[in-house]
Every structure is written in C-alpha cells, then in structure tokens.
C-alpha angles and dihedrals in degrees: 000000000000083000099056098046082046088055091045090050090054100049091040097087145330104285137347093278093062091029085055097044096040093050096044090045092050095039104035115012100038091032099112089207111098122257113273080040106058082114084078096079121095104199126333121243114271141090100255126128093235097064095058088048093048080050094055096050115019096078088056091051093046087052093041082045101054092036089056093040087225121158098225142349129215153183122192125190123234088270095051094258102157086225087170151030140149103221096040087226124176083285106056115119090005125118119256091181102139080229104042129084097260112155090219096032093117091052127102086263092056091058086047091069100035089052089052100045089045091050100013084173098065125063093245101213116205114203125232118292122139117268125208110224087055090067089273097297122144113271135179124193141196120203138175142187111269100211122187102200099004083298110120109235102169154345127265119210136188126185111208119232121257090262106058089066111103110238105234108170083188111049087034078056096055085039099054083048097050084051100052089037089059093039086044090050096047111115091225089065102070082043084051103049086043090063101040092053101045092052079049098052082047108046102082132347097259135032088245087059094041095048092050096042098055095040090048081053103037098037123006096050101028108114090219114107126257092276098025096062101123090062084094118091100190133346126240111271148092094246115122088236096070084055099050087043085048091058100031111039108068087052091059092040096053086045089047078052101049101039092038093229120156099228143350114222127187122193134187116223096261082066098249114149094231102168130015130168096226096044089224128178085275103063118108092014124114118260098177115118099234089047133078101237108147091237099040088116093046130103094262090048081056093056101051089051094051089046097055089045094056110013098180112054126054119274120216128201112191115222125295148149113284125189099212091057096057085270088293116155104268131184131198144210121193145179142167122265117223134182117184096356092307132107105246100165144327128274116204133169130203106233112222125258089249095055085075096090134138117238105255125240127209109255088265098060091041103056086045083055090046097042087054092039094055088038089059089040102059089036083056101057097042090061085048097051091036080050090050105037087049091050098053092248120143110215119204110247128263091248093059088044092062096035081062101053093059087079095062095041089057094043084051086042091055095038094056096041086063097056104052080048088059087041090245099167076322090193102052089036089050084049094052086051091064103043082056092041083057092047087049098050085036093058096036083052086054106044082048107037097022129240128234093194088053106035091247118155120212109265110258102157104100086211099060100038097054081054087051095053090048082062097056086048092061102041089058094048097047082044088070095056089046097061095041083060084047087051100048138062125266096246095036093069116105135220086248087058088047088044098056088036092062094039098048090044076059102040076053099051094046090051089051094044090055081042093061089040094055089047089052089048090045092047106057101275119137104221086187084063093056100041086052093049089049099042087057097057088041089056074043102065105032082055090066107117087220109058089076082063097054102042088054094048090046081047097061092039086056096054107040080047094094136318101273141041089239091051090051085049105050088038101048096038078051094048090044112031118015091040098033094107086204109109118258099275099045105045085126088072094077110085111204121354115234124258127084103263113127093236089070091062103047087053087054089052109046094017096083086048097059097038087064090042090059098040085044091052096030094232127158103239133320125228133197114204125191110217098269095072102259112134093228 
C-alpha cells in the first residue's frame, strides 16, 4: 500500500513542489467537506493515478483510524514526502526530511520519521510537544519502518488521540517555563520591545489617545472576527506602530501556534499593554498598580508587577477569573525583558484552558482519595444539618438544591454552545458543552433514580416524575442539536441551527425550572407562601410614589429616541447590548450608554435604583412597559 501512494506521488506531477500544491488543492482546498472533516472524501476528481489508489485504500486507514481513536494517521516515503494521511491537515504532501526544506521537519512529527528511518524495527515514540499543523495542541506520535521483502520502502505514522496524553500540572508547568525563559532569551525580543515601545510613544500624544486609537485599529475596525483577531498583520495607516506590528506579529502568532498558548502580551515599565497577539479587551489599556487601567487587579496586572519586582526569574499567576477572556479562568506566566543588562519591559503568556490538570495517581491511590472525600463530605454535611436543626433553621432539601442546579447547568450548556458557534477557542468551548452536558444527565439520573453518595431518595410522587420525564425529553432533544454542532464546522452552522439551539436551551430551562417546583412542592415548601411573599414587594414597589415618574421619564426618552418604534429598537438593543462591553450575563452593570440622546440620561439616573432593588429581592429581571406594549 506505501508502495502504491509512493507510485502515485511520483506520477502525480513533475517534482515535490507541484506534487505538494496539486495534492493539497485537490484534497484540502478544493475538499468540499469542512475542515476537521476532510477525512470524509473518498478520492478526489482527475485522472491520476493517485486519486483511484487513494480510493482503494483510504476508506480501510479512516476505519482503522476511528477503531483505533487515533488522531492521524500517516505514511511517509523514504524522502519524507507525507504521500499519505487520513485528516488532510497543514502537513499533508509536505517533506518532513531533517535536511530538506519542510515547513514541519523540526516538529514531533519530523523526529517521528527520522526515528523510524534510523531503527525501522522498533515502534520510535515521540513524547508530547505541540505541533503546529494540529492548531498548536499538544500532539505525540509512534512510528515504524514498513518493509516489502524484508527492504524498507517507507515509514508508518499514528498520532494519538488528546486523551491519551497523561495530565501532569507539574511537568505542563516546567514545561510552560522552559517555554517563556527561551522566548524571553531570544535576541529578537529587547529589539522587539524597543520597537514596540518607540511606534507607542508615537502614536498619539497621551496613553488615553493611544489606547482608543489602536483598539479602534486592532479591534473595532479589523475586519477578523471576535476570536480570530490576530488574523491582521498590520492595520491601514501612516503611524510608525503598523509598521513595527507589521515586522514583528507573525512572528508571535506563529510562536502563540507552535507553543499552544492562549495569548502573548508586552508591556513597557510604566505597565501599558503595548503589543498582544489576541487583541482582547485588555489590549492598549494600563496595568500598573498606581495607575487606573480597568484590568490593574487582575491576574495579568499580577504578573507585570511580579515581573517588575523580580525581572529574572518566571513569574507564575495561579488560575482565576479574568474579565478580558470572557471571565474565563486564566493563568500567567511573567518575566522581566532586558537588553544590554537593563529592564526595558515585561513579557507575559497566557497559559491555555487545558494546562489546568491534576497530576494523575495510580486507582489505588485514588480509591483511597474517593473513599476519604466522600468521607469528609458526608461528615460535612451532618454537622450542617445538626447546626441547623439545633439552631431552629429549615434547609432547603438535597433534591431542590439540585433541582435547582439544573438552571445554571443549562444557562452554562447554552453559553458555551455560543461560543463554539462564534468560534470563540471552539475546541476547549465544545468541550466544555459536553462535560455540562454529563453533570446535567448525572443529576437528572439522581433526582430520578436516586443517589447514596448524595442522600437522594428514588423519585415516587407521580407530579414530579412526569416533570421529570418532560425534562429528559428536552435534553435529548436539545442533545441532537449539540452534536450536530460537534459535527459541523464552526462557519457552517446556520441561523436556523442558532435559532433551535436557542429555543430548545429555553424549552429546557423551562422543563427544569416546573421540575424544582414540583420538588419544592414534594418536599415540604409552600409555593403559596412564595408567590405571596413575592406578590407584596411587588405592591411594594409599584406603591413607590416615584415609578410613575420613571415610567413617564423612560417614556419620553423612548420616544425622542428616534422616529419609529423599529429605529428605537435597533438603537437602543445596539446602545445597551451589542456595544455594552460588559459580558452576556452582566449587561446590567453598565450604567448609562454614551451619546447625547436624552434616553441615555434618564437610564443613568433610575437604572442604579432598580439594579439594587433585583439583586435585593433576588428577582430575575425587572421590566417597564408603555402602554403600547414596548418594553421600554
């Protein structure tokens, strides 16, 4: 089989080069199956002789390939010519030789086919590194010599599959180290930073202008998508600093690519950002202490500091929430940048989601881990119930607790759905999807079923149960939808997708929500009682002299917003939602939008008010309607 792809190489065109560019154009570019799903083609149109034998074979490596849950597969001549793969990634049909010209010849997968060609009777295992063409993540390969008549005539490849890899924190951090100590020694870096810092200085005349100007030019007006920023090399404009972007950012992206990190930062010693590779909410903005930069508290903010502090060794911020990244859990590592013996500016990375692991042990120690947790566990919450029941305090049971959790799993279900749909770090977001997607299905299985470990009793109320069943129904409706979001690529996926997405996330949430009443109902709570409570601060606040006034002030704001009812709508949704730079979830944190309409300061002066009353009386939202229906 390795002979015949090599003979069709060779009678495919005149030399590698055409050979290279023919057979990535007819397999990739031309390949109308997504990427992530190039496999899917059986052989590709012509009348070489290469298309009929990737016909005969290809269809027996992709179901080895999935059988085995492999990553790739691959078979190299004796040149390095990559003759053959199953996924069509950036490597296929390129030359992996150590001394030929091959784009990915230093990669793990470079020292796979030189292992294999220098001992072609042992399986060569290359340990995990990232690799380039795989998006950057991390990637290890074994390889071996294929011999016809005891003659070697080629190399065979796999790639193993992500989880396959074992999870050490403590090696991935020496590794990450490792990593920022050789970028941050590289000679490139100070003349870097120079120049970085000489096109800020002279960009505008102050850091405000500076800071609106290039995110205005790096962001705002880049025509990437949120995600796909760093696709710009340089933005339009005479300024020094598009110049110095221009020289300098391939180089860091490639270097984000190969080393998987999540983002590059540079900062001058006064702590502005003045260079990252992602182009987040937090480029172009002040990160010093003393200063009043948005993001100075953050992590990131830790890390210049540390960094200044302490410029030669490598500073490390543990995980924690950070506002730029969607509030995702972010970790940083930091050290100082010299040129000539002085500190000239700070050099950070971003580390990525899946360097956060636990170290592995082997089952033993494990058990013996689970049987104390759970041990802990089940003392903990005797001492809260014996405190509670002592003290004269009702809990609420288990079963509504996790009734109740369902909400918020579903909420986290449909959040990180969206963002594999925007292609928003798509791989570790779809990931997310289906470890929610597990809690979800694990709780629904214990309130049903019932659960020792947890102290939940097997469902017997009819009620509740037939809610319960609704809620199934509705997972696994809303579960189709999911993996075809799985199966398809991120750009492929239609409004009508979007649309059912979002419907059946609400249809779920609604299920969920009559399944934790029933359970109150079931477990002793009087929802009169609720509905009462609630009714009275609602009398409560429509009683207030002062709502009248604010409906009619948010009245007249409405209406001198713009001429019609579709113009306000489209305006205002814009004002307060697509240009809020707050995160979906906590759009009710910006207090007025700008402009000079007078809408904008009447929501600047009652929004504060109702925002305390919510959170006060935990409600959900709260709403004001004229009496034409707008929900003004």
């Amino acid at each position: 089989r390795s002979q015949a792809f090599e003979r069709g190489w060779n009678a495919f065109a005149a030399n590698d080069t055409e050979r290279r560019t023919g057979l990535q154009a007819a397999y990739i570019t031309n390949n109308e199956h997504p990427l992530g799903s190039k496999d899917q083609l059986d052989f590709a149109n012509g009348s070489e002789e290469y298309h009929a034998i990737h016909k005969q074979y290809h269809p027996k490596y992709r179901s080895i390939l999935y059988e085995r849950n492999y990553y790739d597969i691959f078979m190299f001549d004796l040149e390095g010519n990559l003759i053959y793969s199953v996924y069509k990634e950036l490597d296929y049909a390129t030359n992996f030789a150590v001394n030929g010209t091959g784009q990915w010849k230093n990669s793990g997968l470079g020292e796979a086919f030189e292992g294999a060609l220098a001992n072609p009777d042992v399986i060569t295992v290359i340990d995990w590194k990232p690799y380039g063409p795989s998006s950057g993540a991390l990637a290890s390969f074994l390889s071996t010599g294929i011999k016809k008549h005891g003659e070697l005539v080629g190399v065979f490849c796999t790639q193993l599959p992500p989880d396959a890899r074992p999870k050490d924190a403590a090696e991935w951090l020496r590794t990450q180290k490792a990593s920022i100590s050789t970028q941050a020694a590289d000679a490139v870096l100070p003349d870097a930073m120079e120049a970085f810092q000489q096109a800020w200085n002279s960009f505008a005349a102050n850091d405000a202008q500076r800071q609106s100007g290039l995110q205005a030019a790096y962001v705002t007006n880049n025509e990437y998508p949120i995600g796909e920023k760093d696709g710009l090399d340089f933005a339009n404009g005479s300024e020094e600093y598009h110049a110095v972007h221009k020289m300098y950012h391939p180089k860091y992206r490639s270097i984000l690519y190969d080393q998987n990190y999540y983002d590059i930062f540079m900062f001058d010693l006064t702590g502005n950002l003045v260079y990252s590779v992602y182009k987040e909410l937090d480029y172009a903005t002040n990160f010093a202490i003393g200063g009043t930069g948005q993001w100075k508290d953050s992590g990131l903010g830790e890390a210049f500091e540390g960094a200044l502090a302490n410029p030669d060794v490598i500073t490390v911020i543990d995980w924690k929430p950070y506002g730029p990244s969607n509030g995702a859990l972010a970790s940083f590592l930091s050290t100082g940048i010299k040129k000539n013996g002085i500190l000239i500016g700070v050099f950070c990375t971003q580390m990525p989601p899946e360097a956060r692991l636990t170290q592995i042990l082997d089952l033993s120690d494990v058990e013996r881990e689970n049987t104390a947790l759970l041990a802990s566990v089940h003392k903990l919450r005797l001492r809260y119930t014996s405190h509670a029941k002592f003290n004269g305090i009702a809990l609420a049971p288990d079963s509504v607790t996790f009734a109740r959790s369902q909400l918020l799993t579903t909420q986290e279900i449909m959040k990180e759905a969206l963002f594999a749909i925007l292609d928003v770090k798509r791989a570790y977001y779809l990931d997310a999807v289906r470890k929610s997607e597990r809690t979800f299905e694990d709780v629904h299985n214990g309130l049903v079923w019932g659960d020792a470990v947890s102290g939940l009793p097997a469902l017997s109320n009819i009620c509740t149960l037939h809610s319960m069943l609704k809620v199934g129904e509705e997972l696994r409706d809303l579960q189709k939808n999911l993996k075809f979001l799985r199966d398809t690529q991120a750009i492929a996926v239609s409004r009508e997708l979007l649309a059912e997405l979002a419907l059946g996330g609400k249809r779920l949430e609604h299920a969920a929500e009559d399944a934790a009443h029933f359970f109150r109902i079931d477990d002793g709570v009087d929802p009169a009682a609720e509905v009462a409570k609630h009714r009275s601060y609602t009398a409560t606040e429509a009683a207030d002299p002062e709502l009248a006034d604010v409906i009619l002030a948010f009245k007249q704001g409405w209406d001198s917003f713009a001429s019609t009812d579709a113009e306000r709508l489209a305006g205002l949704q814009a004002a307060y939602i697509t240009n809020n730079e707050h995160p979906l979830g906590s759009k009710d944190q910006l207090d007025f939008a700008p402009g000079s309409e007078e809408y904008h300061a009447i929501h600047k002066q009652y929004h504060p008010k109702y925002r305390g009353i919510l959170y006060d009386r935990n409600y959900y939202d709260i709403f004001i309607l004229d009496l034409e229906g707008n929900l003004i």
